[in-house]
MMTF fields as JSON, N, C-alpha, C and O atoms, coordinates in Angstrom:
{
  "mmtfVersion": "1.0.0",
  "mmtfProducer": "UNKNOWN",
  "numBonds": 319,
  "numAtoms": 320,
  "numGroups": 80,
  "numChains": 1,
  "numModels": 1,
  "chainsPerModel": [1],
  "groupsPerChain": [80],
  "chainIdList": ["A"],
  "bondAtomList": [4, 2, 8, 6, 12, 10, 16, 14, 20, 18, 24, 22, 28, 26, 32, 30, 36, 34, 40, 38, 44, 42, 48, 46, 52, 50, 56, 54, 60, 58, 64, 62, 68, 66, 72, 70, 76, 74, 80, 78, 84, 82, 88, 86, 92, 90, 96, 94, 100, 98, 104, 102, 108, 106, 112, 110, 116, 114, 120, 118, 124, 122, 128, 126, 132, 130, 136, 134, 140, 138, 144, 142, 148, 146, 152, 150, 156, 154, 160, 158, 164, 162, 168, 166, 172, 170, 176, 174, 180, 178, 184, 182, 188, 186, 192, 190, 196, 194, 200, 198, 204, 202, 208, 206, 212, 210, 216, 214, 220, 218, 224, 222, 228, 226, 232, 230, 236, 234, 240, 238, 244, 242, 248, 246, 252, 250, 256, 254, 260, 258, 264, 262, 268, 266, 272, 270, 276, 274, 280, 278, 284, 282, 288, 286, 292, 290, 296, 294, 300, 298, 304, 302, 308, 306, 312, 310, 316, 314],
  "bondOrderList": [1, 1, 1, 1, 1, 1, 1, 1, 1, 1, 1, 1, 1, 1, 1, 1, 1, 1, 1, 1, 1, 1, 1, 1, 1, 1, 1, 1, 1, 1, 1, 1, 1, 1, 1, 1, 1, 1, 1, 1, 1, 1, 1, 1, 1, 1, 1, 1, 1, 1, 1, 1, 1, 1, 1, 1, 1, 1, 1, 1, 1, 1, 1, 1, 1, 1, 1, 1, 1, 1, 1, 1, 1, 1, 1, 1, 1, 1, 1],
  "groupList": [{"groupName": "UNK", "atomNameList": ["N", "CA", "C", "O"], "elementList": ["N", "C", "C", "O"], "formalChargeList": [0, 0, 0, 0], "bondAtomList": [1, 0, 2, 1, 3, 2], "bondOrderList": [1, 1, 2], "singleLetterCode": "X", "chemCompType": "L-PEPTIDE LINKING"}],
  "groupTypeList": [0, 0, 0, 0, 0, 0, 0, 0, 0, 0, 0, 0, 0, 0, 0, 0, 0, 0, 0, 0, 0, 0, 0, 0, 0, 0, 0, 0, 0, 0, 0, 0, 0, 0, 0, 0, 0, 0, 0, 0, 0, 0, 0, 0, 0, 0, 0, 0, 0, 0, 0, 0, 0, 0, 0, 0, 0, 0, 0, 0, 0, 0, 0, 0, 0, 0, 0, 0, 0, 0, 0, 0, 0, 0, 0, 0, 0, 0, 0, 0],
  "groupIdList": [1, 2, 3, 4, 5, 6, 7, 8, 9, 10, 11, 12, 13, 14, 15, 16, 17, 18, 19, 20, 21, 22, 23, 24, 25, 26, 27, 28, 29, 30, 31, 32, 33, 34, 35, 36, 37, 38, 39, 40, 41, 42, 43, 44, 45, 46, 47, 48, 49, 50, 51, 52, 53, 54, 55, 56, 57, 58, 59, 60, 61, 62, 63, 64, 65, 66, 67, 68, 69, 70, 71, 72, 73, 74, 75, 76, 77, 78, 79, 80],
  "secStructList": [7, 3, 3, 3, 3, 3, 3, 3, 3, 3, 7, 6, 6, 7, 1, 2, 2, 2, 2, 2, 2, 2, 6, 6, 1, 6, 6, 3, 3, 3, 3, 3, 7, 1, 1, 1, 1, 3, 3, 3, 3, 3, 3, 3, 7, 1, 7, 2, 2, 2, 2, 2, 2, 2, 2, 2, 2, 2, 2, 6, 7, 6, 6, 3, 3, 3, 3, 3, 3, 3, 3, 3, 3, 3, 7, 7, 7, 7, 7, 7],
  "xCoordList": [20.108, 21.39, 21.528, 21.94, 21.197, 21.449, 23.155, 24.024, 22.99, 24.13, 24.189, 23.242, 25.02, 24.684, 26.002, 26.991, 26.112, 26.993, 26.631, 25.577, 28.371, 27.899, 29.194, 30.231, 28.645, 30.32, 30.313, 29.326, 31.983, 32.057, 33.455, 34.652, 32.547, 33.768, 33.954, 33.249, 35.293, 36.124, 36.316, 36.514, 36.364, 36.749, 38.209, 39.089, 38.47, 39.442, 40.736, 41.018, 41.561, 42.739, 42.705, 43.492, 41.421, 41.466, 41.178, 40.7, 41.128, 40.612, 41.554, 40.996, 42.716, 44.078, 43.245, 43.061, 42.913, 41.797, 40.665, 40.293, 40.027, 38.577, 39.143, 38.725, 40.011, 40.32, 40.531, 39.911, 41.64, 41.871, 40.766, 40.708, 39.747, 38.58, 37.479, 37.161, 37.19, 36.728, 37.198, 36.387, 38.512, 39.044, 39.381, 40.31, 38.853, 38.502, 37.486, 37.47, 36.223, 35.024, 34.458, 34.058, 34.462, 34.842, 33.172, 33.34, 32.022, 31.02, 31.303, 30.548, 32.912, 33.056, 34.083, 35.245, 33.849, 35.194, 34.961, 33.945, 36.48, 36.528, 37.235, 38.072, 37.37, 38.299, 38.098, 37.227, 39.257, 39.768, 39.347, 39.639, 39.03, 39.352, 41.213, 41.909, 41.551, 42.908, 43.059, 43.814, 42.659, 42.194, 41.232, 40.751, 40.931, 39.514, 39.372, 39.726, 38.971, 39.136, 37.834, 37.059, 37.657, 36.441, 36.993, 38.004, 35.77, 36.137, 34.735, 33.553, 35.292, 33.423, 33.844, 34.958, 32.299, 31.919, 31.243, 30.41, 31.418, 30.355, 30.08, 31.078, 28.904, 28.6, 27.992, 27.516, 27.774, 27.184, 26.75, 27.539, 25.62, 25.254, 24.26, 23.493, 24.349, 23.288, 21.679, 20.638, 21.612, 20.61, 20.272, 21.065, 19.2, 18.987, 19.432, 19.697, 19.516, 20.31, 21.694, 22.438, 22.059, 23.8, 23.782, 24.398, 22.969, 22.737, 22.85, 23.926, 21.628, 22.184, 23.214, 23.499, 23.933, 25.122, 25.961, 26.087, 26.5, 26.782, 26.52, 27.469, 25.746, 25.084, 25.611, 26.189, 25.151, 26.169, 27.389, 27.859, 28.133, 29.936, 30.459, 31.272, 29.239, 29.75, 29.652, 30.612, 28.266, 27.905, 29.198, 29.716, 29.385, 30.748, 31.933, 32.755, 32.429, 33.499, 33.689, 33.029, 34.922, 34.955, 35.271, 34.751, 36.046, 36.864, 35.675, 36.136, 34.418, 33.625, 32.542, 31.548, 32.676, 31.697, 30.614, 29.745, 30.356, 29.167, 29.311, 30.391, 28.14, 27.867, 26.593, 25.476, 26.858, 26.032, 25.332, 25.939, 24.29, 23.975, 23.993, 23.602, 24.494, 24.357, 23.032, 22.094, 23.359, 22.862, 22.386, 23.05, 21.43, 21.178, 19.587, 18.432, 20.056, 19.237, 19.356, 20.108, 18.149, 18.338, 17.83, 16.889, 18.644, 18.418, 17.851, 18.151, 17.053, 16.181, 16.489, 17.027, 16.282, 16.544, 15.526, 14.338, 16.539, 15.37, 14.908, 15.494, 13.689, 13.287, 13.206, 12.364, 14.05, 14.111, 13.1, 13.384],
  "yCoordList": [165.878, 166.436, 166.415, 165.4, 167.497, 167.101, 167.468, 168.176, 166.474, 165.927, 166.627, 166.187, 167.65, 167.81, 167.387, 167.208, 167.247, 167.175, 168.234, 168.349, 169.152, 169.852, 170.258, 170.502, 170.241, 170.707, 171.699, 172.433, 172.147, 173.944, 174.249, 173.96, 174.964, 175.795, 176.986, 177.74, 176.839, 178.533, 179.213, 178.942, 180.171, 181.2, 181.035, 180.304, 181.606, 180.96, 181.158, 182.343, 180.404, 180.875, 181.014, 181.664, 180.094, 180.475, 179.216, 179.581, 178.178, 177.209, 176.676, 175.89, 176.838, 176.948, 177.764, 177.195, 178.954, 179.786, 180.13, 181.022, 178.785, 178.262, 177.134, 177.07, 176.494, 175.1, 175.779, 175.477, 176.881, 177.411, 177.841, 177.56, 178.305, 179.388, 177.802, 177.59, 177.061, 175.915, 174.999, 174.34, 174.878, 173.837, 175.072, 174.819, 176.055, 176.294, 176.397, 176.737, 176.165, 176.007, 174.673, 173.982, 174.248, 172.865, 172.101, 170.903, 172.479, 172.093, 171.149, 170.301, 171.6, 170.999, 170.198, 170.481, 169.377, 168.321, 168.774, 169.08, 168.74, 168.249, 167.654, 167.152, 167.358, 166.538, 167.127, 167.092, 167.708, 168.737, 167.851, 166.711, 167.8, 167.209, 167.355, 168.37, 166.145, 166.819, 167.011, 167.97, 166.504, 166.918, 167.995, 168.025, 168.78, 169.735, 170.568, 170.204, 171.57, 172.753, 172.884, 173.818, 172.332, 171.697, 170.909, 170.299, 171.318, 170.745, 169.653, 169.995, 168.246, 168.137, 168.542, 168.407, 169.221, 169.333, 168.748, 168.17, 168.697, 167.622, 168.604, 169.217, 168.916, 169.545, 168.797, 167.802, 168.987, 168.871, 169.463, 169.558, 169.87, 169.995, 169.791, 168.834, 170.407, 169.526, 170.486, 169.828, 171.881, 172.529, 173.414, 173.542, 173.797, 174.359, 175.696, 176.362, 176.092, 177.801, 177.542, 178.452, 176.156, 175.827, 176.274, 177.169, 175.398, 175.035, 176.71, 177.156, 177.702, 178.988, 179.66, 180.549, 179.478, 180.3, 179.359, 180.168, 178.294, 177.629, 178.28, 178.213, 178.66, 178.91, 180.758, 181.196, 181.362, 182.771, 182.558, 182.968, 181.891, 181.692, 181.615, 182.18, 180.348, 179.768, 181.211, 181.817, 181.617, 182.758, 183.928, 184.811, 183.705, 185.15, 184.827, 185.742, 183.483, 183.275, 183.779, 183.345, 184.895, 185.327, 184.529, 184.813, 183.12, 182.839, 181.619, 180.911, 181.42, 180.752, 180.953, 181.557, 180.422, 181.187, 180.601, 181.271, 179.032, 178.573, 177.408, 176.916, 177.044, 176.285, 175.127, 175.404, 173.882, 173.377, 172.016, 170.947, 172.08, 170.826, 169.405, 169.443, 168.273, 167.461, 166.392, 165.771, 166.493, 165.353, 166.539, 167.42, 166.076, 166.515, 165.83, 165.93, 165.143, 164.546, 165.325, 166.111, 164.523, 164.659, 163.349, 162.578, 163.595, 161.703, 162.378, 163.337, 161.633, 161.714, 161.55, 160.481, 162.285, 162.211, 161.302, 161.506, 160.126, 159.281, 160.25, 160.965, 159.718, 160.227, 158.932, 158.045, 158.957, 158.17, 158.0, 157.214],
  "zCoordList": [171.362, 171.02, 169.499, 168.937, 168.834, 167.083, 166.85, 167.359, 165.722, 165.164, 163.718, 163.065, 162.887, 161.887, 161.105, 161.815, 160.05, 159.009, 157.632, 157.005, 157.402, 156.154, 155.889, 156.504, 154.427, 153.493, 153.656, 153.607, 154.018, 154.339, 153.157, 153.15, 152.259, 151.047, 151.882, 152.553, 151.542, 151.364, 150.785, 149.601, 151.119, 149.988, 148.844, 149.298, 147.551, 147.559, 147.975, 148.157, 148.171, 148.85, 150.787, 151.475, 151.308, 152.222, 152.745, 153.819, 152.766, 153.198, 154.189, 154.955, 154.404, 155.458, 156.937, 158.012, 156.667, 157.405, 158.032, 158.796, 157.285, 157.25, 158.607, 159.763, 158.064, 159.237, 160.637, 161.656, 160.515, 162.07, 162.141, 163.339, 161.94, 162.521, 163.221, 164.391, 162.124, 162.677, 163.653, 164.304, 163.838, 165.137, 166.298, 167.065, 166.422, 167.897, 168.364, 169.547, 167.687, 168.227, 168.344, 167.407, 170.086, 170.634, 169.972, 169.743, 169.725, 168.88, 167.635, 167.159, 167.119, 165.987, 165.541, 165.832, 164.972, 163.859, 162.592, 161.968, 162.282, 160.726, 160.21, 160.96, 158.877, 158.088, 156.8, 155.931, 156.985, 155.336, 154.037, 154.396, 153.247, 152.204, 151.394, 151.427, 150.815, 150.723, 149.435, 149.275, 148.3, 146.66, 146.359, 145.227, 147.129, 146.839, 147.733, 148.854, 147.623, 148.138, 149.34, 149.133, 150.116, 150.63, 152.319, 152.668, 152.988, 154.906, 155.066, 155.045, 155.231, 155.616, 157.199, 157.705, 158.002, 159.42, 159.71, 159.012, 161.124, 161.956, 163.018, 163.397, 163.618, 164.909, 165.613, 165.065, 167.103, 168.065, 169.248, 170.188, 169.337, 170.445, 171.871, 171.975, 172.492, 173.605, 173.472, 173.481, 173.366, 173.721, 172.103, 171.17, 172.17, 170.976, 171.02, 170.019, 172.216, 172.919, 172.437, 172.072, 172.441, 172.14, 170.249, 169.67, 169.786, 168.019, 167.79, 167.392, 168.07, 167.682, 167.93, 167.128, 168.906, 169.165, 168.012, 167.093, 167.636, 167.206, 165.637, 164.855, 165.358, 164.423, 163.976, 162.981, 165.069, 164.625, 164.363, 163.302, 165.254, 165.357, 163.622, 162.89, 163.524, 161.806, 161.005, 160.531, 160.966, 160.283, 160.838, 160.154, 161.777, 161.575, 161.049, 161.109, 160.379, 160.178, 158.226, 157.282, 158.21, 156.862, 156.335, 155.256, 156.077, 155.315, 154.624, 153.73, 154.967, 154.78, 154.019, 154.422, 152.784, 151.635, 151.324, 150.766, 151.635, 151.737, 152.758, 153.086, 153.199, 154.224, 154.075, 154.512, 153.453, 152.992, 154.088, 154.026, 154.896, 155.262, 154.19, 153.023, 154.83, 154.13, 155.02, 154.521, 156.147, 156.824, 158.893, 159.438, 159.197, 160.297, 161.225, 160.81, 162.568, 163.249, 165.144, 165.72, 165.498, 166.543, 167.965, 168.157, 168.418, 169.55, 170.724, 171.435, 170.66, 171.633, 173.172, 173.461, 174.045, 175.382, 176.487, 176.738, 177.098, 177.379, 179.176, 179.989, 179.005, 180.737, 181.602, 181.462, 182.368, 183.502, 184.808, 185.711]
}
């Protein structure tokens, strides 16, 4: 299941825009920054079929002008 973390800038004047577009896609958290014009994200998902769709959604969102990984793993699935 990878776990990623990444700073998401907005465009300017849009980062109000950036938050609604990001808290309906259930993949994700955030926490606005409140001095800076700046969201950190956290994703998750289970399948790598999930990570790309996940992955267009971000890429279609306008109000989002860069998208920076900071941090990204993946845990291992035990077999029973």
């Amino acid at each position: 299941m990878p776990i990623k973390s990444y700073l998401a800038h907005p465009y300017e004047g849009k980062k109000e825009t950036l938050i609604k577009a990001l808290t309906v896609i259930d993949q994700c958290e955030i926490l606005p920054a409140e001095n800076e014009n700046l969201i950190v994200l956290v994703t998750e998902t289970e399948t790598e079929k999930e990570e790309e769709m996940l992955k267009e959604k971000l890429d279609a969102i306008k109000s989002l002008k860069l998208l920076a990984m900071v941090s990204g793993f993946n845990t291992p699935q035990k077999n029973n």
